[in-house]
Structures are given as C-alpha cells and as structure tokens.
C-alpha positions in Angstrom: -12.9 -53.2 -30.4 -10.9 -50.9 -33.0 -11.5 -53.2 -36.1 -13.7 -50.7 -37.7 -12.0 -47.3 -36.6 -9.5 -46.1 -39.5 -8.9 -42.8 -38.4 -7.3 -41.6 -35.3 -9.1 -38.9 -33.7 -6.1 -38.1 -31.6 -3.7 -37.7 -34.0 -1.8 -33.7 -34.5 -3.6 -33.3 -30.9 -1.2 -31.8 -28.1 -1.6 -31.1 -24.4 -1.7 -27.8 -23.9 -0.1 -26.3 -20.8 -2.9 -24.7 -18.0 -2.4 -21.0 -18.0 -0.8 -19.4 -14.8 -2.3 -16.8 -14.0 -0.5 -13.6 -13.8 -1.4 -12.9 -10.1 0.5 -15.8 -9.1 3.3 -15.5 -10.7 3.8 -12.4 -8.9 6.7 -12.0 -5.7 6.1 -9.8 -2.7 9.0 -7.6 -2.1 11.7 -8.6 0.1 13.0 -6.4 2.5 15.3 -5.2 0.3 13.4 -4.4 -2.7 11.5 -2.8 0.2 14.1 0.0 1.1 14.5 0.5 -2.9 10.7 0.8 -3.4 10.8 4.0 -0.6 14.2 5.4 -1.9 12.3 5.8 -4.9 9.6 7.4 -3.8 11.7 9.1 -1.1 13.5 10.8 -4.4 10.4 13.0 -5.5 9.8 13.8 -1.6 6.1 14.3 0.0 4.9 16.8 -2.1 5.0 15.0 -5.1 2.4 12.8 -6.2 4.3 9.8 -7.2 5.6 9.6 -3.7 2.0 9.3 -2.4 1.4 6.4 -4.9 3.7 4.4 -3.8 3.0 5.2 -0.2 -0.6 4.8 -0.3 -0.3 1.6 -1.8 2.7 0.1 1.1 0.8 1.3 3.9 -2.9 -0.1 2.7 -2.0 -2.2 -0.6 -5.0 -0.8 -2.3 -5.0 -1.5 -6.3 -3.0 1.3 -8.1 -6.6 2.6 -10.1 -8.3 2.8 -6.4 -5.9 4.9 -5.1 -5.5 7.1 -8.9 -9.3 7.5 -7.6 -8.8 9.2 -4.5 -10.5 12.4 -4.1 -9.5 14.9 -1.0 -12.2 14.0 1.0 -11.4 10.3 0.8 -8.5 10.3 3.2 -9.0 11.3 6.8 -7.6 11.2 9.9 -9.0 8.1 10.6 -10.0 6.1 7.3 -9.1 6.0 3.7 -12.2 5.7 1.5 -12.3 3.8 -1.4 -15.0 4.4 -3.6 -14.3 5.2 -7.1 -16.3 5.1 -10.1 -14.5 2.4 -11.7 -13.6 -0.7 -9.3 -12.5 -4.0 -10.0 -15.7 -5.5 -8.1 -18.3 -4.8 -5.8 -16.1 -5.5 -2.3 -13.5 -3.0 -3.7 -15.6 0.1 -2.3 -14.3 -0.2 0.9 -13.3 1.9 4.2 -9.9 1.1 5.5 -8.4 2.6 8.5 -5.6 4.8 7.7 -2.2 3.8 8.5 -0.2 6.2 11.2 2.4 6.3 9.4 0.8 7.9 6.6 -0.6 10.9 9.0 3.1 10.8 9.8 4.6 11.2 6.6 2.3 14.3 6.1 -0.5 13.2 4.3 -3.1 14.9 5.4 -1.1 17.9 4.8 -0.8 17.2 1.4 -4.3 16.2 0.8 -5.0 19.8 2.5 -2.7 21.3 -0.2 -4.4 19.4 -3.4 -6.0 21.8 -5.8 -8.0 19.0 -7.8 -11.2 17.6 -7.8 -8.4 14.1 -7.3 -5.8 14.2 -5.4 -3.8 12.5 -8.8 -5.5 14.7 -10.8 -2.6 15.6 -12.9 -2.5 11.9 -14.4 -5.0 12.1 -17.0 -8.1 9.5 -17.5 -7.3 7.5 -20.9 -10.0 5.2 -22.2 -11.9 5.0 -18.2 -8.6 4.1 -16.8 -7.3 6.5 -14.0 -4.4 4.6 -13.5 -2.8 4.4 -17.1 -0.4 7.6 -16.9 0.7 6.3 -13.3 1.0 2.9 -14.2 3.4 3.9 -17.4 5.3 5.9 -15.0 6.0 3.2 -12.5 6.8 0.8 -15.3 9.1 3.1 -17.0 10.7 3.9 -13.5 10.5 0.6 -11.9 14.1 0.2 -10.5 13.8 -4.2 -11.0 15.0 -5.7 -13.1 11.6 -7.4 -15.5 14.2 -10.9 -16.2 15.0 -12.0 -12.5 13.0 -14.4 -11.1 12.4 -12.3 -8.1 10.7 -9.2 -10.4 8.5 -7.1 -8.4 6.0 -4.9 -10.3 3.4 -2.1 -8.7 0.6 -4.7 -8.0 3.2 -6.8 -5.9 3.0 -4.1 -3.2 -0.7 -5.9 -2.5 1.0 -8.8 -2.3 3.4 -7.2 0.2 0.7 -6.4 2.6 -1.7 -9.4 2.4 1.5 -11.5 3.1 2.5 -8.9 6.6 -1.1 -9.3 7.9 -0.9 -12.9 7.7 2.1 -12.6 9.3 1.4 -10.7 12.1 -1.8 -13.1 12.2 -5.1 -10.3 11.3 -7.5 -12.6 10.3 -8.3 -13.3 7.0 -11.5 -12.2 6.9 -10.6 -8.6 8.1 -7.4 -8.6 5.8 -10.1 -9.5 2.9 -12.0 -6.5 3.7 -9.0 -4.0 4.1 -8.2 -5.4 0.8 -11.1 -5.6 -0.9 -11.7 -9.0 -1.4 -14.8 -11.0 -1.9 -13.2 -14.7 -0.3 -10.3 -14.4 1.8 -8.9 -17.5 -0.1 -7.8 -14.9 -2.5 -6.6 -12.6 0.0 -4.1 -15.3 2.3 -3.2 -17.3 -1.6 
C-alpha cells in the first residue's frame, strides 16, 4: 500500500534499447550494387583469387571463411564441398551443387592451376581465421559507401542468394541446406 516504502527502487533506472542484431541490419544487393560487386571482381580477372571470392560467394553464398577453406579437391564438376576445419556450426559442412556459371567462368580451370594445399592459400591463417586477410581486403576495397542506408558488406552476398531462391520459390528447406543452415527460419528471414 506504499505507506512503508521510502525508497524507490526504480529510480536512475532506464529502458534500454534490445540489440539488433547485425545480421539484420544487413541489405541484399540490388541489381545495381550487383553489376558493381562483378566489375570489381571482373578488375583482377579469373586468375586472380579475389575474383574467385567474390564469385564463389554470388553463385552459392557460402560464408567468406568456408570458401577461404576451400581446398582443390573441394570443387568439382558437379559439387562444391564445404568442409573446413573451422565452421560456424555443424550444418555448415555441406555439399552444394555447383553453379554452371562457375564451370563457365573457368573455375575448374583455375582450381586445375592452384599450387596450394588451398585454393586461397596465399591469404594467410591469423589467430584460426582463414578469412582475416580476405576479409581486410574486401573491406578496404569495398566500392559502398559504409554511411548509406543501403550499405552492402561481403556477408550481404548470402543474403543476396537466400533472397533469389526464395524468389524463384526453392524451398526453404533445400535453400537451408545449400546454405548451411540449421532452421530455415533463418535461411528465408
């Protein structure tokens, strides 16, 4: 009946804001940021590694660390394996089908060509993470702009293809596994 309380408990307390997370704060690329995306990588041309990074991820929007992973006998004519050491969870180890436009673009060429126990062997591992070298790369050559609203980083080329195979209507339990997934709530959110 307050009579008896002095002190209010509440008092200095503030609401604080729920944390977004950064996953969906992240865009898809629009068509445009599209064609910009390959003009980049279309500037080191196919026998360049960086070029394969970025295509790898459009045409099967496999985390950037998978695909740093990649050894020679990962890609085939007819899959992509995903198996590295280090993956973000158990559903990550994965085979995907491989793209044709990929084996169009030359890739199996280039994996034919690769000297290295990986084909992105010439990024270094720092601290367990294949990806750090590439991932400083894209950042330092990401041609968006980090203050517009629409800012696209490396991980939104995921986003990119979860939101084309819901569009073209794959189900979302088969987009969850070409993703690597557990739910497919996370893949079609």
């Amino acid at each position: 009946n307050d009579h008896l309380i002095t002190l209010n408990s509440f008092e200095g307390l503030k609401v604080i804001e729920k944390r977004v997370a950064l996953a969906s704060k992240r865009n898809a690329y629009s068509e445009d940021q599209l064609k910009t995306l390959i003009e980049l990588a279309n500037s080191y041309g196919n026998n360049d590694r960086r070029y394969w990074l970025i295509l790898i991820a459009r045409y099967t929007g496999a985390r950037m660390n998978e695909i740093c992973q990649l050894k020679p006998d990962d890609i085939t004519r007819e899959v992509i394996h995903i198996r590295g050491d280090v993956l973000k969870t158990s559903n990550a180890k994965r085979t995907i089908p491989i793209h044709p436009k990929l084996i169009e673009l030359g890739i199996l060429d280039w994996v034919g060509r690769c000297s290295g126990n990986r084909l992105f062997h010439e990024w270094r591992i720092v601290r367990g993470s294949h990806s750090h070298a590439a991932s400083r790369w894209f950042s330092r050559n990401n041609p968006f702009d980090k203050t517009k609203s629409n800012y696209v980083d490396f991980h939104s080329i995921r986003h990119t293809v979860a939101t084309e195979l819901k569009q073209v209507g794959v189900e979302l339990q088969y987009a969850a596994q070409i993703l690597g997934h557990s739910t497919g709530s996370i893949t079609y959110d």
